[in-house]
TORKOL-4160 file (C-alpha; in steps of 0.2 Angstrom, whole numbers, padded with zeros to 4 digits, m for minus):
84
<pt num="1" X="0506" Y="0850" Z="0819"/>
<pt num="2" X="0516" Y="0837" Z="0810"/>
<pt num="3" X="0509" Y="0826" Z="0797"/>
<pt num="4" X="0494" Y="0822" Z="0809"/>
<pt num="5" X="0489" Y="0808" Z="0797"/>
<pt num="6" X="0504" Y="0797" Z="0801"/>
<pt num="7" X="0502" Y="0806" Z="0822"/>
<pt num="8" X="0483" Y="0798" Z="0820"/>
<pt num="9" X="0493" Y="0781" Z="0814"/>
<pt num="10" X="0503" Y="0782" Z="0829"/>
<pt num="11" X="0489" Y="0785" Z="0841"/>
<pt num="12" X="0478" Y="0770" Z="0835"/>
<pt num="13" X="0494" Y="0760" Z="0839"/>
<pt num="14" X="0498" Y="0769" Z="0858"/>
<pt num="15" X="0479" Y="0767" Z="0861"/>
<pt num="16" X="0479" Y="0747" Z="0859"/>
<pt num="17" X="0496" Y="0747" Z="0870"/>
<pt num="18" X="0488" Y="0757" Z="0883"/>
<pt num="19" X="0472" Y="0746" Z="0882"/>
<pt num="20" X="0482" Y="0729" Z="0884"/>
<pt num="21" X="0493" Y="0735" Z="0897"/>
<pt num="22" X="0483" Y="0748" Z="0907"/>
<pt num="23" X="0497" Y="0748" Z="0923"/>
<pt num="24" X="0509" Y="0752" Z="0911"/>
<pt num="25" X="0516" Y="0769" Z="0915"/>
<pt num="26" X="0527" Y="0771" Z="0901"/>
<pt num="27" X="0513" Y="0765" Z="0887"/>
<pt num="28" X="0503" Y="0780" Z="0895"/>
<pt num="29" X="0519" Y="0791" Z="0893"/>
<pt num="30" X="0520" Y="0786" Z="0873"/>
<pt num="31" X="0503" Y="0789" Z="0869"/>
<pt num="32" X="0503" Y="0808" Z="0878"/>
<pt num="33" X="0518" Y="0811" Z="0868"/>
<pt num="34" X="0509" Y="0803" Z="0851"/>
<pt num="35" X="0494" Y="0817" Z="0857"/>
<pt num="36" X="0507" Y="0829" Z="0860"/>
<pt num="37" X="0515" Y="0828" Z="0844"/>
<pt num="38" X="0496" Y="0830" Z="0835"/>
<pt num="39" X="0493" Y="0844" Z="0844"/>
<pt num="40" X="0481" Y="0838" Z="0854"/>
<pt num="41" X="0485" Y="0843" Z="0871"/>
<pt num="42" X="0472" Y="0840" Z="0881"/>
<pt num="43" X="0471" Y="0824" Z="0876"/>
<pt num="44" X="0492" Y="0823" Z="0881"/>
<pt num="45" X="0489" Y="0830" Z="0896"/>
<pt num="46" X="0477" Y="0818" Z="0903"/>
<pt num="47" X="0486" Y="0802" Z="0896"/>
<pt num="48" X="0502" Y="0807" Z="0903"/>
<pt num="49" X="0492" Y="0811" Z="0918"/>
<pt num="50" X="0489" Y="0793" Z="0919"/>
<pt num="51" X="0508" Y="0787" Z="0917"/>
<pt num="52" X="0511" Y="0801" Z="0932"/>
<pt num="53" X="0497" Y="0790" Z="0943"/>
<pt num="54" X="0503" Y="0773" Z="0937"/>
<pt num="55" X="0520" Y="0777" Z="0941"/>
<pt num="56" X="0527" Y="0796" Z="0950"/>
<pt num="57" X="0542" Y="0802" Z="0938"/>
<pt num="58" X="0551" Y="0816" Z="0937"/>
<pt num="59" X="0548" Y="0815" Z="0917"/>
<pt num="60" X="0529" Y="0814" Z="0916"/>
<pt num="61" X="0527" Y="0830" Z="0930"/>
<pt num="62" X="0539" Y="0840" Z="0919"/>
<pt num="63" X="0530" Y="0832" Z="0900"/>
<pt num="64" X="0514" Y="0838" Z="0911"/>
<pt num="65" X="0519" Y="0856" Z="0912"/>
<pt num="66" X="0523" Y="0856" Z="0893"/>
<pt num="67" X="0507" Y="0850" Z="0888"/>
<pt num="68" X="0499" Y="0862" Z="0900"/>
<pt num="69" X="0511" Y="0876" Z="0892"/>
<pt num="70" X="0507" Y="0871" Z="0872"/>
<pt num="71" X="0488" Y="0869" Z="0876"/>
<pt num="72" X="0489" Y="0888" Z="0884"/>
<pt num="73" X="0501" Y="0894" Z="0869"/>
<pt num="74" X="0486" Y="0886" Z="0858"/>
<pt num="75" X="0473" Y="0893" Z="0865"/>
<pt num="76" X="0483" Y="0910" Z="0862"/>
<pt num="77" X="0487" Y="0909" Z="0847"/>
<pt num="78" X="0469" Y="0902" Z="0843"/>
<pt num="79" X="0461" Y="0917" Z="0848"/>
<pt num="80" X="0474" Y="0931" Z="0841"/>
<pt num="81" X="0469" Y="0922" Z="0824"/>
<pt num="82" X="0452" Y="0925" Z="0828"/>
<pt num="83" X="0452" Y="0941" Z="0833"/>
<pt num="84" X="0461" Y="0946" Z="0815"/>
């Protein structure tokens, strides 16, 4: 995770631009990449879900999959750390 204090920053903002343009695809793509970026993949995953719905791109179906893929690697990692 990097710097998630200034990641939260930028999350606050992407949130308010999603909530004032709700059909924007590409606001949607930002703030799943801003999640992303944090760590937070679920969280990614289902706003970049949103830009996929609002609009059917290549980009969001393939930032899909990586979301899906870091969330899985996290879990992963999660539980070998665990297990330690």
């Amino acid at each position: 995770m990097r710097n998630p204090g200034n990641w939260e920053k930028v999350i606050k903002v992407f949130k308010t631009d999603v909530e004032q343009s709700p059909t924007n695809s590409r606001a949607f793509f930002d703030f799943g990449v801003a999640y992303e970026c944090a760590g937070s993949y679920e969280e990614a995953r289902t706003a970049v879900g949103k830009a996929c719905q609002l609009e059917h791109k290549s980009t969001y179906l393939k930032e899909i999959a990586r979301c899906e893929r870091l969330h899985r690697q996290s879990l992963r990692l999660h539980k070998v750390n665990i297990n330690r």
